[in-house]
C-alpha positions, 0 to 999 in steps of 0.5 A: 757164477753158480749161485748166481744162476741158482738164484736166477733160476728160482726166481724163474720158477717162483715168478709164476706162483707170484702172478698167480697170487696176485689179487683184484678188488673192484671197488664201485661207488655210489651214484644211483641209477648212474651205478649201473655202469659198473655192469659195464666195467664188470663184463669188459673186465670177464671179456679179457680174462681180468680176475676179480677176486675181491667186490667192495660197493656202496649204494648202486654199488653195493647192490652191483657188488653184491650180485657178483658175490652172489655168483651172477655173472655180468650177463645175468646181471645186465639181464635182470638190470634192463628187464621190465621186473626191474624197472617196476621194483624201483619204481615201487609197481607191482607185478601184475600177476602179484597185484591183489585187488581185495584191499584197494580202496575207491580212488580219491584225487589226492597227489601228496599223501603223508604217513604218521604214527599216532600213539596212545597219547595222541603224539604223531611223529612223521613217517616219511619216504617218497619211493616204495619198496615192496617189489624191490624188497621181495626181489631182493631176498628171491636173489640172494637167498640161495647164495648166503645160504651157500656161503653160510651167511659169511660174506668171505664164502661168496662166490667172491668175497664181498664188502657192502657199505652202510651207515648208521646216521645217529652216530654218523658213521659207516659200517661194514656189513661183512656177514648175515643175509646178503639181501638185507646188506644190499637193501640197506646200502639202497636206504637213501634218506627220504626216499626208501625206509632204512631196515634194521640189522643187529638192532639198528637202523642203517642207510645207504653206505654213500653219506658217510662214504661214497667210494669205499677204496679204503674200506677194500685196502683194510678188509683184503689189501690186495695187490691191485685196486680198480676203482670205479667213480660214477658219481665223482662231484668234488671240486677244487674251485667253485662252479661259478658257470654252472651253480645255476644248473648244479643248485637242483641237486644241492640235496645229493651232494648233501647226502652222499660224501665225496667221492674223491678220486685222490684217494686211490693208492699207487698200484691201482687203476682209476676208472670213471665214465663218461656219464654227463647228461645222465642223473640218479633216477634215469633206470630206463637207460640201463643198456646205454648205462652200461655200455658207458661202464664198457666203453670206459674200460676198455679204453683203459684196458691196456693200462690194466693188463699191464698191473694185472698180469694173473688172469682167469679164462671164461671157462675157469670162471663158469666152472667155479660159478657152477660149482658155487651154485651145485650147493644151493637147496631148491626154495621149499619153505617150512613156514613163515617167522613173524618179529615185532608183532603179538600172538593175535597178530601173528595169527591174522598175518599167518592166515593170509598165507594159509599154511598147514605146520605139516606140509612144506610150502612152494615159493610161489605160495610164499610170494603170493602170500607176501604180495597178498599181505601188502595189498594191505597198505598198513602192512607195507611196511613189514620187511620181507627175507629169505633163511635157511633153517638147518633143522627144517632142511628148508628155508623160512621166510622172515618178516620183520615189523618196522615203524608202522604208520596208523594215520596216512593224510592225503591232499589234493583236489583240482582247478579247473578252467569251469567252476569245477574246481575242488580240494580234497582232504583225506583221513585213515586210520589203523588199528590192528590186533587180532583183526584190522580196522581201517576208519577213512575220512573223506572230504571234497569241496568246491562251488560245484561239488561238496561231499562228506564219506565216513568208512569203517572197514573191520577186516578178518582173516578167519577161515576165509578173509573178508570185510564188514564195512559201515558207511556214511556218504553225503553228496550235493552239487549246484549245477547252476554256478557253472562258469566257463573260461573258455566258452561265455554263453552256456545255457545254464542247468537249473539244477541243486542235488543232495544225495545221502547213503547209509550202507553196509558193506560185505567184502571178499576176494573172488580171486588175486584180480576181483573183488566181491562185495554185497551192499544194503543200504538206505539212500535219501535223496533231493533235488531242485529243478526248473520245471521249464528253460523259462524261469525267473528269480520270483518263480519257485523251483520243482522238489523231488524227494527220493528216498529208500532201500537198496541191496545188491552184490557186484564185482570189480577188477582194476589194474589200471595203470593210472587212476585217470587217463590210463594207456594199460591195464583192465577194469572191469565192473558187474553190478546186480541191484535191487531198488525200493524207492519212494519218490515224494514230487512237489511241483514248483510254480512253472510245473503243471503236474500235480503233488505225485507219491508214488513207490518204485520197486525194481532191478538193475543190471549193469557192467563196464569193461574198460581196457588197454593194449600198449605198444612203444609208443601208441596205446589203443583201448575200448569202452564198453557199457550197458545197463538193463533194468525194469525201473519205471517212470517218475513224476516228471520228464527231468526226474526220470532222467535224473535218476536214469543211469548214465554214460559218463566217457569222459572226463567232464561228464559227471559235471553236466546234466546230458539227457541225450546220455541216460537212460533205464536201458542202454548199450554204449562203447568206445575207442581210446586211442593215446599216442605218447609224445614224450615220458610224461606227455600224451595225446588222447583222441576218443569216440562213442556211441549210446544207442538207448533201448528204451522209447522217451516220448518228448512231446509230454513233460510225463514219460511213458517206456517201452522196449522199442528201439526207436531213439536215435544213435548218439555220439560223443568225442573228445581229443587233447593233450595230457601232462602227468605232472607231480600235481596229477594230470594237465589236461587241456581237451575239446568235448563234443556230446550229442547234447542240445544243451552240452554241444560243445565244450573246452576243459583245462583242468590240473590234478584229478577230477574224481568224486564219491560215488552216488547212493544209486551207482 
């Protein structure tokens, strides 16, 4: 009996070390945007003292995984998941404040755009990804820096050790990244195929952990073998039978199931918990339902909360997990920086790129100063590519930030154009070029054609970064439009503008950045222009058109800001335009056989001030925004009534304007405005309701075909009006809308058009 008690006894007293060794691993699947629900699970489990000793993730799951390691508790992490940052870092946005406007180019209506590396023997292999990944890449390293710096870039010193799963498709295996940076080893396990870029870790490409494994229990079975697995299926598609009810609905997202294994279920071991939400209804792209994501994750726990306890009898209290976090994150450095690491490029290359982050050998660098130089880099589209991380240099006592070069695209091809419900319909082709050594040269190509409108633009933008950056940029632009084939679904009986333009530019270019949100630059250049037109409404096919060649100089500086959400149909952000122009031109008038006036030569030397704000303030579903304009200027009058409003500025507020020929909407001097109104009926669909007011400052004498100004304020104030509905569809907008202009000849009008309705810019805008 004795020994018998001396036994039971030191069962008893053993039994609490045997609980409190017990250990959990959590195992998180892959499922997209559906993977947030993990957050869930993880704060339900910390709620009732559940230990997590272990993190093993793959895709959304490793990237959950990885935050945990990194010592970020539940509520941190569902405060970065549901914070506007992180909906603009999947969804490739720029912080606003990040958003260089130096390096934007003028906006062209391409909605498919491909990338390509041409080499030196002029074979082109496609580069393709359909998401951007520059904010998501740079968030990534911020967060995880100070973490893998603590644990020494093993990921067994985590705040809890960590597994994060990958895949190397040329052998189609998975790997297990177990040490190294842990923001690259989370960014890898995001690399889905087609849609982010992989990166390259130990010299070699890796992809998102889910092709090859999807639910990665047996990963955590061979790397901790704890007591306990709780596994977490967000994305379980295995089943047994064929889904004869519902293969119609399941067909669409035939391409998941191609790329991500099965995340089966069956192969949880005995002594484990299964968990897996209730999701229906949800997909891989909804990362705007991030709270009730979440709380799918939460309500699915605790249902199984009992089930747990009972398997998990060791528990650790919020006080013991706050302390231990704390005392993880009391060994982490500030992030000072003491340079920037540059791989994959040459000396000449290295020294552009370094400049841009203006940094001196002897003077340590701030966070802010490396983001800005990061954010300023990829303004650039030919660097967009370079993948940014975050070290701890030993010898510096600082950190250092890493980027690397990844396959770079020299050709990008852009498609688009637009059809439209009047003959304004129009496809576009769009070609640039790169080539970067010591300095970067940028050759763009820009083609337009359609009945109305065709047009032909050669750039080439030769960028330094010398002691200060800027640009110079030759340029070539070949505008014409006939305004006469002007057919009209909608409206029959338009009175037709006898009208034929040619409009040339010969344009050197000067570029600067002003500061992170204006860009300078100055222009001189060489326009030669023609015209055709009826002198009168009264013309017949035997009759002859008027001819005006205007043709000559122009220099001048302005300076743009563009933070428009949208390139067309916007409802937030700030544009902003100041231009200061000097004209010589030399006007040649033949008069065609219905005109009075006599062959007219004359020259016209004058000055032009110019600016447009245009802005937006959005709130939940209702979006208010404003137009202003105005011009000032000397320019005198041309031969006749139609050539000095042809070349007369013009107010241009809705989408159609620059189609028609409003003469009640130019003149030399004017101030214009507007109110923009767009109430949101759905993500993607809009109602817009507009108005406007032109008040010209300039006297027009009707009564004679010649003109003569003055600075009167005696023209009457006009209008213009639009309302309609607008779909942002993957083609570019559907836009269906009725005009009104104060125009006698544009009165009224109905345009339905799909995709962007953009064009080069004049030689006198």
């Amino acid at each position: 009996m004795k020994s018998l008690s001396r036994i039971m006894l030191s069962i008893l007293l053993f039994c609490p070390l045997f609980i409190q060794a017990q250990k959990v691993t959590l195992v998180m699947s892959g499922g997209g945007a559906k993977g947030l629900a993990h957050i869930g699970v993880i704060k339900a489990l910390e709620e009732e003292d559940i230990p997590i000793n272990f993190v093993v993730g793959t895709s959304m799951g490793g990237v959950i995984a990885g935050c945990y390691a990194a010592g970020y508790s539940a509520e941190e992490i569902e405060a970065i998941m549901t914070s506007e940052a992180f909906i603009r870092w999947v969804n490739g946005e720029l912080e606003p404040e990040y958003n260089y406007y130096y390096n934007q180019d003028d906006q062209h209506p391409f909605v498919l755009e491909v990338d390509f590396s041409l080499d030196s023997t002029f074979r082109a292999s496609l580069q393709s990804s359909l998401a951007s990944d520059l904010s998501l890449n740079f968030a990534l390293a911020e967060k995880f820096a100070q973490p893998s710096m603590i644990a020494g870039y093993d990921f067994d010193s985590l705040f809890v050790p960590a597994r994060i799963l990958a895949s190397d498709v040329f052998t189609q295996s998975e790997v297990i990244l177990k040490e190294g940076s842990l923001a690259s080893a989370v960014r890898t396990s995001l690399s889905v195929p087609f849609f982010y870029k992989p990166i390259r870790i130990e010299r070699k490409y890796l992809f998102d952990g889910g092709i090859y494994n999807n639910f990665p229990v047996d990963v955590a079975q061979r790397e901790f073998g704890g007591e306990v697995i709780i596994g977490v299926n967000v994305s379980s598609k295995v089943f047994k039978e064929y889904p004869y009810e519902t293969d119609d609905e399941l067909i669409n997202k035939s391409l998941l199931f191609m790329l991500l294994d099965k995340s089966d279920p069956s192969s949880m071991p005995l002594n484990s918990i299964y968990i897996e939400p209730d999701l229906t209804g949800y997909t891989s792209f909804d990362f705007k339902k991030v709270k009730s994501l979440i709380d799918s994750g939460y309500v699915s726990t605790r249902r199984k909360i009992q089930e747990i306890k009972s398997k998990i009898t060791s528990r650790e209290t919020i006080a013991e997990r706050k302390e231990k976090r704390e005392e993880f994150w009391s060994e982490s450095t500030p992030l000072s920086f003491s340079g920037v690491d540059l791989y994959g490029f040459n000396r000449r290359q290295r020294k552009y790129i370094g400049k841009l982050f203006e940094a001196d050998k002897d003077e340590m660098l701030s966070f802010e100063s490396i983001k800005k130089g990061y954010f300023k880099m990829v303004s650039e589209p030919y660097f967009q590519s370079i993948y940014p991380d975050i070290r701890y240099n030993q010898e510096d006592k600082a950190y250092r930030l890493e980027l690397n070069d990844r396959p770079r695209s020299n050709l990008n091809v852009q498609l688009g154009g637009v059809i439209a419900s009047r003959n304004i319909s129009q496809v576009y082709l769009g070609l640039k070029h790169y080539y970067f050594d010591s300095y970067l040269l940028r050759t763009s190509l820009h083609f337009y054609a359609g009945n109305f409108y065709k047009s032909g633009q050669l750039k080439t933008r030769l960028l330094l970064s010398n002691l200060y950056p800027f640009y110079i940029e030759p340029e070539f632009t070949y505008n014409a439009w006939d305004f006469l084939d002007d057919d009209d679904l909608f409206i029959q009986d338009r009175q037709a503008t006898i009208l034929d333009r040619i409009d040339r530019k010969y344009a050197l270019n000067t570029g600067f950045p002003v500061s992170a949100k204006f860009h300078g630059e100055i222009q001189v250049g060489h326009f030669n222009n023609e015209d055709r037109f009826a002198a009168t409404s009264e013309f017949t096919s035997g009759d002859t058109l008027d001819f005006i060649q205007v043709k000559g100089l122009r220099a001048g500086i302005s300076f743009k800001r563009n933070d428009l959400n949208r390139k067309q149909y916007p409802n937030d952000g700030l544009a902003m335009n100041f231009s200061f122009d000097y004209f010589s031109a030399n006007e040649n008038y033949i008069p065609g056989s219905n005109s009075e006036i006599l062959p007219t030569e004359a020259n016209h030397r004058f000055v032009r001030l110019k600016g447009r704000i245009e802005q937006y303030f959005r709130k939940n579903k209702y979006s208010t925004g404003y137009l202003f304009e105005a011009v000032f200027s000397n320019q005198p009058v041309f031969a006749t009534n139609r050539a000095s409003v042809l070349y007369a500025p013009a107010f241009e507020p809705i989408m159609d304007s620059r189609t028609l020929l409003l003469q009640n909407l130019v003149s030399y001097n004017y101030i214009a405005a507007g109110w923009r109104n767009v109430f949101t009926i759905s993500d993607l669909l809009e109602f817009r309701l507009e108005g406007y007011v032109f008040q010209s400052l300039d006297g027009f004498r009707s009564d004679d075909e010649q003109l003569e100004t003055s600075t009167r304020f005696n023209r009457s104030l006009k209008f213009a009006a639009t309302g309609g509905l607008v779909l942002h569809s993957p083609l570019g907008p559907v836009s269906l809308s009725a005009n009104y202009y104060d125009d006698e000849e544009n009165q009224f009008g109905v345009l339905l058009h799909v995709g962007y309705l953009l064009f080069n810019k004049k030689s006198w805008e």
